[in-house]
N, C-alpha and C positions, 0 to 999 in steps of 0.2 A: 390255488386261486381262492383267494377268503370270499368273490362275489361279483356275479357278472349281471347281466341283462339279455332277457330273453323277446324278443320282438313277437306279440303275440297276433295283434291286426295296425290300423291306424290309431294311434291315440291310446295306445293299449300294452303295455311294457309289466312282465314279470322281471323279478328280483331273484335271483336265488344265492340265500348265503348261507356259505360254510360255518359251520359252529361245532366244526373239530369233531372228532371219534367221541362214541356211545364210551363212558368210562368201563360200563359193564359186559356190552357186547364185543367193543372195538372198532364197532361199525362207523362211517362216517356218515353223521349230522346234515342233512340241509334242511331250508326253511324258503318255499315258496311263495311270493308275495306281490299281489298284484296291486300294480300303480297303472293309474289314468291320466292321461296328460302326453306331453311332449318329451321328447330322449333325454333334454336339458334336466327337466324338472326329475326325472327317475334315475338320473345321474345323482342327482342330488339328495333324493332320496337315499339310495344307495351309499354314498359317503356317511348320511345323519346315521345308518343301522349299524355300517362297521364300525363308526364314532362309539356307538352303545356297546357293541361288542366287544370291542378294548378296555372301556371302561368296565366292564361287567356288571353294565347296565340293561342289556336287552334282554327281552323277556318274550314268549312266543306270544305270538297273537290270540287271543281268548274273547270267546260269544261270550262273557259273563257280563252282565250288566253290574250299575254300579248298583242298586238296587239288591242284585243275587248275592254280590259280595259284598254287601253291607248285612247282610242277612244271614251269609256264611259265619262275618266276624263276631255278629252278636252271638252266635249261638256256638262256635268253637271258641272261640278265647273271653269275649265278655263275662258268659254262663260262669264260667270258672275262675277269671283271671285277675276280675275286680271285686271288690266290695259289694253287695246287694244293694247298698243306697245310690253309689255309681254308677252301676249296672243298670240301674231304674231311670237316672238321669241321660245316661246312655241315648238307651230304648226310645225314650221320649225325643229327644234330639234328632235320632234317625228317622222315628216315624214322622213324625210331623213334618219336618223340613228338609232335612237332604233326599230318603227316596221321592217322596212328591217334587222336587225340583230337578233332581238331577237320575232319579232310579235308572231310566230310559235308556241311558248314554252308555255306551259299552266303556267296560271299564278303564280297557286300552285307549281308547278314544277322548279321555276325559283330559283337558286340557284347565293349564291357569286362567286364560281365558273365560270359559266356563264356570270355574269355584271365586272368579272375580264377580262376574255377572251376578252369581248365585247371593255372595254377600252385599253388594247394592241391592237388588232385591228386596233380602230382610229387612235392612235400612231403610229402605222406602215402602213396603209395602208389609211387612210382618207373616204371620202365617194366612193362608187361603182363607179361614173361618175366623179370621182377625181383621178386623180394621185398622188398627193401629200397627206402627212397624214397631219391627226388635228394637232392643237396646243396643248400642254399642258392644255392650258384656254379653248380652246373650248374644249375638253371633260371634264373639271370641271364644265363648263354649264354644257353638259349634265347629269352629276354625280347629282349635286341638282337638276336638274328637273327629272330625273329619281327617287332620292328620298324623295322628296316632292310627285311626284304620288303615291308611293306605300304605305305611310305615311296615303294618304289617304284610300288606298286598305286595310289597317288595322283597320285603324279609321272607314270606313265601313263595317267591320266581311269580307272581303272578304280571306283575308290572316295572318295568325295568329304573321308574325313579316316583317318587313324592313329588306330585306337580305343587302341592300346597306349601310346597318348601321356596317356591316361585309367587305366591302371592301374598299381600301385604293386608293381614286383619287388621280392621278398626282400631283404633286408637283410645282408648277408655282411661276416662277420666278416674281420678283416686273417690271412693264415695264421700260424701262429705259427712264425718262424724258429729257427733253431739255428746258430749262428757257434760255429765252434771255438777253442776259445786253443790258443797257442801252442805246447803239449807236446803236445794231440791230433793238430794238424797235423803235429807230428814222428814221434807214433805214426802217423795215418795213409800216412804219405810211406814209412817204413822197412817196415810190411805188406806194401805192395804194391809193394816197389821189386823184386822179380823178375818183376812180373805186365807183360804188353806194355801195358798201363794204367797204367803209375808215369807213364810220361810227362807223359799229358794229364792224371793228378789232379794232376801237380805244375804244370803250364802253369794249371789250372784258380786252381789257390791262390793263382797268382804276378801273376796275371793280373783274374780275377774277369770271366773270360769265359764267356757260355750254354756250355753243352754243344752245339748246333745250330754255333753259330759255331766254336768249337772242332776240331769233325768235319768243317767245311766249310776249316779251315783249311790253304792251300797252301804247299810252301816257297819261291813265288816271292813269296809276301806276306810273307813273312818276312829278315830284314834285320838278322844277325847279328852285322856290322861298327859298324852303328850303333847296334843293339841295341830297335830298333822292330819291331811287325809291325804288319799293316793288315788291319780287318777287312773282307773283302769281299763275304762270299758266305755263308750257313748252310746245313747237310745237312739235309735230312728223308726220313725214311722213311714212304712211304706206303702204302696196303694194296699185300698180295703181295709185299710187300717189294723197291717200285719207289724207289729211289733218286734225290732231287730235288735239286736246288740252288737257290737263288733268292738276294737280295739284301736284306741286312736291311730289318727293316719301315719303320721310320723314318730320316731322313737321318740323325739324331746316331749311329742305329745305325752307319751305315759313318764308322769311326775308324783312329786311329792309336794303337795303345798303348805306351808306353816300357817298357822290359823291365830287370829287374833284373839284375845280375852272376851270380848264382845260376838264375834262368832261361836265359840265355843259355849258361851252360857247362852244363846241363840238355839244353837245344835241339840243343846241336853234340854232344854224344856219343850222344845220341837218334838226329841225322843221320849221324854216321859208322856204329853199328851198322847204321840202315836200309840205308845203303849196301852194305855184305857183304852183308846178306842177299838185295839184289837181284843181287849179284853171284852168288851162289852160284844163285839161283835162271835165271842166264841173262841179266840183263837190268841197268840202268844206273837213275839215281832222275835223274826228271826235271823241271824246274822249277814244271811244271803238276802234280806228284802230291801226293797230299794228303801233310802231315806225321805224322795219326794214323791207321795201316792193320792189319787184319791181318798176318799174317807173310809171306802172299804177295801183297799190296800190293793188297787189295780193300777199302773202306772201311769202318769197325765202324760198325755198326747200333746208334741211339741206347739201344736196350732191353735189347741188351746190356753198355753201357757203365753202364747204369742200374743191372742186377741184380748185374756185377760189383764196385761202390759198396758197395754193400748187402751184399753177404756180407763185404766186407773190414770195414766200419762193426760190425757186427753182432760178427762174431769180436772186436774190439778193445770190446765194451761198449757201445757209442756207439748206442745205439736213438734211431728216428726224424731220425736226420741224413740228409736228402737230397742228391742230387748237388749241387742248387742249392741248397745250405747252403753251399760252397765258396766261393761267389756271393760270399755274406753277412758270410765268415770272411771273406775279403779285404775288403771292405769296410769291416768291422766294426774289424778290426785298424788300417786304414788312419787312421782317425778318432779311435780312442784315440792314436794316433801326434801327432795333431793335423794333416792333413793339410786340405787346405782341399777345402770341399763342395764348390764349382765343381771343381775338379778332379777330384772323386771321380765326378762325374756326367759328365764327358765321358772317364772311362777307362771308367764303366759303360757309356757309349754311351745313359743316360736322355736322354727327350725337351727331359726340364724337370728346371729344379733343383728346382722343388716337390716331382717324383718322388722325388726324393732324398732331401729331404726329410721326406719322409713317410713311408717306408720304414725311415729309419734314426733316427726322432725317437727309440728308445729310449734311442741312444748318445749322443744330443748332449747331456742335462741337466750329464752328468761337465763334459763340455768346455764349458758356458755357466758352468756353476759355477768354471773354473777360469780365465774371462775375465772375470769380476767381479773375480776375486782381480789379476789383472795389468793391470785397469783403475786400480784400486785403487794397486798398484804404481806405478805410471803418476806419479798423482798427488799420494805422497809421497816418491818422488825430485824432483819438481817443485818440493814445501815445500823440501827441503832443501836444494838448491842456490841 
């Protein structure tokens, strides 16, 4: 018998189901489980458990809150599993928003229902010490990080399925980009050409490299003569302003970019300057130091590479252009050029050329429009010869 009912008072029904021999003792398995209600309703129960059991979906019943095992995950698989700039955005995720909303609720217990609630919420209300609610994006953070944990709450027999696999995250809008043409690029380049930042917004333009990669960037990656550098490594700053490195996320992330005539004599007076200055301060530039430092050769902190952006953008007119609008402008530019997409996607360091793709569909209509016309072509030189 895989599972019967045991009549305990009025209103008052145990379950007890089979769950087959201990593999290591031999012994046989049950699982007691009390239901309140009517015979109808614990009948029904009973079918939903050996439903889970077929599937090898059932999972014993467990006092852990979702709070405990949020707590567990961070600290058995987060600590080790992810990245430190991940891990941090993690952290922050859990604490502030899912154990405050949802800690309480046993973990067994936690239903779609409840992670539905939980996302309206954000959307209307944001965090407790916030006025304003979430973004659509940020509770789609929390939506994969909330089911990536319990993914794993499965994958460790703790819970027999991903209720998050049952609910329906926000809907988020694509952000809206800002590409510069080519006179803003010359006003922004000429602004800031006294600021120790010309450098890397012009590296940024020429390039159409993250800001992270950029910062993280060495001059032994760099390769003057042949006029390549290689992306190796990205900066992050983390709380307390612990300074990290790590290695791009994805493989297409670690690349090799070719550099234009104009970057490269950019690069080398960038590097002779840096050089006096570490002369004057004592000291020699050496192959492991980064290319973009402070003036006494300490690495600039992405937030302030961020805010000084922003004031130069700002003074020149240019509202709501972000760093990574640079991104875009290079991109953007590269493609009205008529530059091919495979290409554009492996100087991006994109995963996939769909990324590319879709990111940049706004540009391509000009350029599909203007290969009808030279297909076109094509085939009346064809007539006439």
């Amino acid at each position: 018998m895989r599972g019967h009912l045991v009549k305990r008072y009025e209103g008052s029904w145990t379950i007890v189901l089979s769950l087959g021999r201990n593999p290591q003792t031999g012994k046989k398995q049950q699982q007691w489980i009390t239901v309140k209600g009517t015979k109808k309703e614990a009948e029904k129960r009973l079918a939903e458990l050996l439903h889970q059991v077929d599937k090898g979906e059932y999972a014993k019943p467990t006092d852990l809150t979702v709070a405990d095992f949020m707590h567990q995950w961070l600290r058995d698989y987060v600590t080790h599993g992810v990245g430190p700039v991940t891990a941090k955005g993690y952290r922050h995720w859990t604490e502030k928003h899912i154990i405050p909303s949802l800690g309480k609720l046993k973990l067994t217990q936690l239903s779609q229902s409840h992670v539905q609630a939980f996302y309206r919420k954000m959307l209307e209300n944001g965090r407790r010490d916030d006025k304003g609610a979430l973004s659509p994006r940020s509770v789609l953070h929390v939506h994969r990080l909330l089911h990536n944990a319990l993914s794993h709450a499965v994958k460790w027999g703790i819970i027999g399925r991903n209720v998050c696999e049952a609910v329906d995250p926000p809907r988020v809008r694509q952000k809206q980009m800002r590409a510069l043409d080519a006179e803003d690029v010359k006003r922004l380049l000429e602004a800031s050409k006294e600021s120790i930042y010309y450098p890397l917004f012009h590296l940024a333009v020429f390039t159409g490299m993250r800001r992270s990669e950029l910062l993280g960037l060495r001059w032994c990656d760099v390769d003057l003569d042949m006029s390549t550098l290689s992306v190796v490594q990205t900066l992050h700053c983390l709380s307390k302003g612990k300074i990290v490195f790590q290695e791009p996320k994805s493989q297409k992330g670690k690349r090799q970019i070719a550099l234009s005539p104009t970057a490269v004599i950019a690069l080398r007076e960038h590097r002779q300057k840096q050089e006096v200055e570490r002369l004057l301060l004592g000291s020699t530039l050496a192959p492991d130091d980064l290319v973009f430092t402070n003036l006494d050769g300490t690495p600039l902190l992405p937030n302030s590479v961020t805010h000084a952006f922003i004031k130069t953008v700002r003074r020149l007119g240019l509202h709501g252009v972000r760093f990574h609008d640079l991104r875009h402008t290079h991109a953007t530019l590269l493609l009205r050029q008529g530059v091919n997409v495979k290409a554009l996607q492996e100087r991006l360091g994109h995963s996939t050329i769909t990324t590319t793709l879709d990111i940049y569909a706004h540009v391509t209509p000009g350029m599909q429009k203007d290969a009808a016309l030279r297909f076109e072509e094509a085939l009346q030189q064809a007539r006439i010869s």
